[in-house]
N, C-alpha and C positions, 0 to 999 in steps of 0.2 A: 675530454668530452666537451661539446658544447652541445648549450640551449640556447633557444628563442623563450623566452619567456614574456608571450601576451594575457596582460591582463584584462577579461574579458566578460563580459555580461551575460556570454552563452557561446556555446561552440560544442561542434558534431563534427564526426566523420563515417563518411560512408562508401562502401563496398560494394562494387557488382549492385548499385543500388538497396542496398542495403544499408540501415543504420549500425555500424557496429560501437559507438561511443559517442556521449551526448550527455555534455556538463550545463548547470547553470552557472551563478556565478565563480569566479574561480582565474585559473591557467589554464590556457596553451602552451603545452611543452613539446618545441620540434625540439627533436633529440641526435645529436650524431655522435658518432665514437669513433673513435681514431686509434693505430695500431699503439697506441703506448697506452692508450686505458688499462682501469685495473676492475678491479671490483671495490678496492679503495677508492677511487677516485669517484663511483657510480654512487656510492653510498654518501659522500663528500656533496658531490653535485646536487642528489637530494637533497640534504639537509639544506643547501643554502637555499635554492628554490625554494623548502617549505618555509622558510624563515623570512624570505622578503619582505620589506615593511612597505610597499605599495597601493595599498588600500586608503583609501582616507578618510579619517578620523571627522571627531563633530565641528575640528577646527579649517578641514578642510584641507591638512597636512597627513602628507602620505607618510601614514605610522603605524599602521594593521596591518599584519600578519593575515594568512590564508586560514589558520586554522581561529581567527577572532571577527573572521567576516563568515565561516560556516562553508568558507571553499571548495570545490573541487581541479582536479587537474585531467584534462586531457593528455595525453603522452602520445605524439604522434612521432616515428624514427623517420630519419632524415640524415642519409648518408650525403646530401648535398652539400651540408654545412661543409663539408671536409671538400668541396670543389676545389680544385687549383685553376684559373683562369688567367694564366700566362696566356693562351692562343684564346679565338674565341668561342673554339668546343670547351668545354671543360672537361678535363680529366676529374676523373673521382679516384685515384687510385691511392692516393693517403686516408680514405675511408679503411676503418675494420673490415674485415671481409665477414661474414658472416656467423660464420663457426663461432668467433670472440664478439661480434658486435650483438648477437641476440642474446647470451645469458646477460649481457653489462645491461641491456638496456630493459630485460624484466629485473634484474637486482636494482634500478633506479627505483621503476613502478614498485616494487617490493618494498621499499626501504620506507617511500610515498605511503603507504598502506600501514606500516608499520606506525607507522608515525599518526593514525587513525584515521588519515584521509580515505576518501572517495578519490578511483584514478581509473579512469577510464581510457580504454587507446584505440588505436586501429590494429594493423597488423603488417607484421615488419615482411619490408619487400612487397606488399601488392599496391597498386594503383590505388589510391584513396581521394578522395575528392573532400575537403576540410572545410568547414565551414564556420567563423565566427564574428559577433558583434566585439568589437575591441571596445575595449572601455577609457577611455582617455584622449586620444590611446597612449596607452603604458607599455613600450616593448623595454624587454632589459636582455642584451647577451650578455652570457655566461661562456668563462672557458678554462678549464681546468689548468690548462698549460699554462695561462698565465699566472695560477694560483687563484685561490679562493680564501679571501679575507673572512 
C-alpha cells in the first residue's frame, strides 16, 4: 500500500458536484493498493498514519500526533500511486484491481475509525475533484513494501 499523507488545515471532495467528505484540520490520505496487499498491511498502514508526529507543538517542533491536535482524515483512493511510467502513458496495471483494492481500502478507513477518529472519503473509482489548504506544507509518502518502521 501506499499513501500521500498531507497535512492540512482543511480539505473536501466532491462528486457529480456534490460534497461527499470535508475535514477540518487533520490528513489527506490518497490511498492506493497493490496486488500484494493484505488486510495486514491496510491495518499496519493505518496505524502508522494515525501515529505521525507532524503537527507542531508550543516549541514549534513537529511532535503531535493527529489524535492531540483533535484531527480528522480524508481518505481519498488513488490507484495512480501504483502508476508505472517507463513510456509516457502510464500503465496502471500493478494497481489492485478492484475486487481486493475496495475491502483493503475500507479496512484502512475502518481501522482510522477504530482508533476514534473522524474519516471522511470519497468514493472508490468515481471522478472526484479534491480540494485542500496544505498546512506547511507537510506531505509524507508512505509505502508498505518498503516496510513500516
Amino acid at each position: 500500500m501506499r499513501a500521500v499523507v498531507t497535512r492540512v488545515k482543511h480539505a473536501s471532495v466532491t462528486i457529480e458536484g456534490r460534497v461527499s467528505g470535508r475535514i477540518g484540520e487533520g490528513f489527506l490520505v490518497l490511498l492506493g493498493i497493490g496486488p500484494g496487499d493484505t488486510e495486514d498491511s491496510a491495518v499496519k498502514l493505518a496505524d502508522k498514519v494515525c501515529n505521525l508526529r507532524i503537527f507542531e507543538d508550543e516549541n514549534k517542533k513537529m511532535n503531535l500526533n493527529l489524535e492531540q491536535v483533535g484531527g480528522s482524515l480524508l481518505v481519498i483512493s488513488q490507484f495512480t500511486l501504483y502508476a508505472d511510467t517507463a513510456s509516457r502513458r502510464p500503465n496502471f496495471a500493478r494497481a489492485a484491481r478492484p475486487e481486493q483494492a475496495i475491502p483493503l481500502y475500507e479496512r484502512f478507513m475502518a481501522r482510522c475509525r477504530e482508533r476514534g477518529f473522524t474519516v471522511e472519503h470519497g468514493e472508490f473509482g468515481a471522478k472526484m475533484d479534491v480540494e485542500s489548504l496544505n498546512h506547511g506544507p507537510v506531505t509524507i509518502l508512505l509505502d508498505t513494501e518498503g516496510g513500516l518502521a
